[in-house]
C-alpha positions as CSV (number, residue, x, y, z in Angstrom):
1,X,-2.9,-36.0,8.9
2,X,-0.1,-34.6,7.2
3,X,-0.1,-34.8,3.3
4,X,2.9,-35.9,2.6
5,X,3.8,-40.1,1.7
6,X,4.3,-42.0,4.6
7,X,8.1,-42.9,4.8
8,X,7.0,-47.2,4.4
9,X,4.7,-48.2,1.8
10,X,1.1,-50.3,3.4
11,X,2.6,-53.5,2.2
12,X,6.0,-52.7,4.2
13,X,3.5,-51.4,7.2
14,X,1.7,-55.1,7.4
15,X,5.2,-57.1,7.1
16,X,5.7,-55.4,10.5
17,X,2.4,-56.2,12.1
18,X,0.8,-59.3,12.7
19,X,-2.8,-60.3,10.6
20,X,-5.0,-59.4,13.8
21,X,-3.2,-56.0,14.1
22,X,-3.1,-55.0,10.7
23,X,-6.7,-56.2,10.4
24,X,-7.8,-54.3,14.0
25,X,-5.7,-50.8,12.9
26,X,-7.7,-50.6,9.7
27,X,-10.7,-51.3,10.6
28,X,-10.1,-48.4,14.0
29,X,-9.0,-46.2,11.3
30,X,-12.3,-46.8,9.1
31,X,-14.6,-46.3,11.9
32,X,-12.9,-43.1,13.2
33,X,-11.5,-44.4,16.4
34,X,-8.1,-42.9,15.7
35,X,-9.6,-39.3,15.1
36,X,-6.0,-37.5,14.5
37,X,-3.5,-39.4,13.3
38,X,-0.6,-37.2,12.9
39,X,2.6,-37.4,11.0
40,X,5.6,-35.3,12.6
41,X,9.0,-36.0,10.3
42,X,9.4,-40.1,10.6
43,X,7.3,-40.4,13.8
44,X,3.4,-41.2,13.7
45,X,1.3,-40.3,16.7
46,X,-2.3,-40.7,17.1
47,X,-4.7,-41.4,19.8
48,X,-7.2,-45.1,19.4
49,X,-10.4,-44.7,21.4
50,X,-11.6,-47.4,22.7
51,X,-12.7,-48.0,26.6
52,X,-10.2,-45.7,27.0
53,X,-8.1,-43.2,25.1
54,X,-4.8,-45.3,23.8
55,X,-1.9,-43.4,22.7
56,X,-0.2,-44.8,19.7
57,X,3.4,-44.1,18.9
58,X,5.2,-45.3,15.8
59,X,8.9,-44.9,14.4
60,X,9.4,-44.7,10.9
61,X,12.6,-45.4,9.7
62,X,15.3,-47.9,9.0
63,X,14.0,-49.7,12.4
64,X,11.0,-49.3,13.0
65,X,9.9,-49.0,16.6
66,X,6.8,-48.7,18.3
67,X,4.9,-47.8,21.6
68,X,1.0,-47.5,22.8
69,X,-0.4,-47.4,25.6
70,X,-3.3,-50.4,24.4
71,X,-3.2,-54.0,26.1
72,X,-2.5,-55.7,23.5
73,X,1.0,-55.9,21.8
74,X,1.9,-59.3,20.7
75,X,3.8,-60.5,18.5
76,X,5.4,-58.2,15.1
77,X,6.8,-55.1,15.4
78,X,3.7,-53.1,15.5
């Protein structure tokens, strides 16, 4: 992953996200389900294995906006 600070602090990141997706990305991330994340100028990609391959595409700027490819996507911004 690229070096540099993410453009939103964690605390701004879990404001946008509800408890059970905060809780799930972590926890991915931890056990190196999300092998690549990468940062490309305000826009986060990375790929979540799970039964299959999700892709995961995340906006970071004045509006955040997100995208993947995983079933579930309720509720928050991410």
């Amino acid at each position: 992953m690229n070096s540099r600070p993410l453009p939103l602090s964690e605390t701004q990141i879990r404001r946008l996200a509800t408890t059970t997706s905060s809780q799930r990305g972590q926890m991915y991330f931890q056990n190196g389900v999300i092998p690549n994340p990468t940062l490309q100028g305000n826009v986060l990609y990375g790929d979540c294995i799970g039964s299959q391959v999700y892709r995961v595409r995340v906006v970071l700027s004045t509006e955040v906006r997100s995208a993947c490819t995983c079933p579930y996507h309720w509720g928050g911004t991410l």
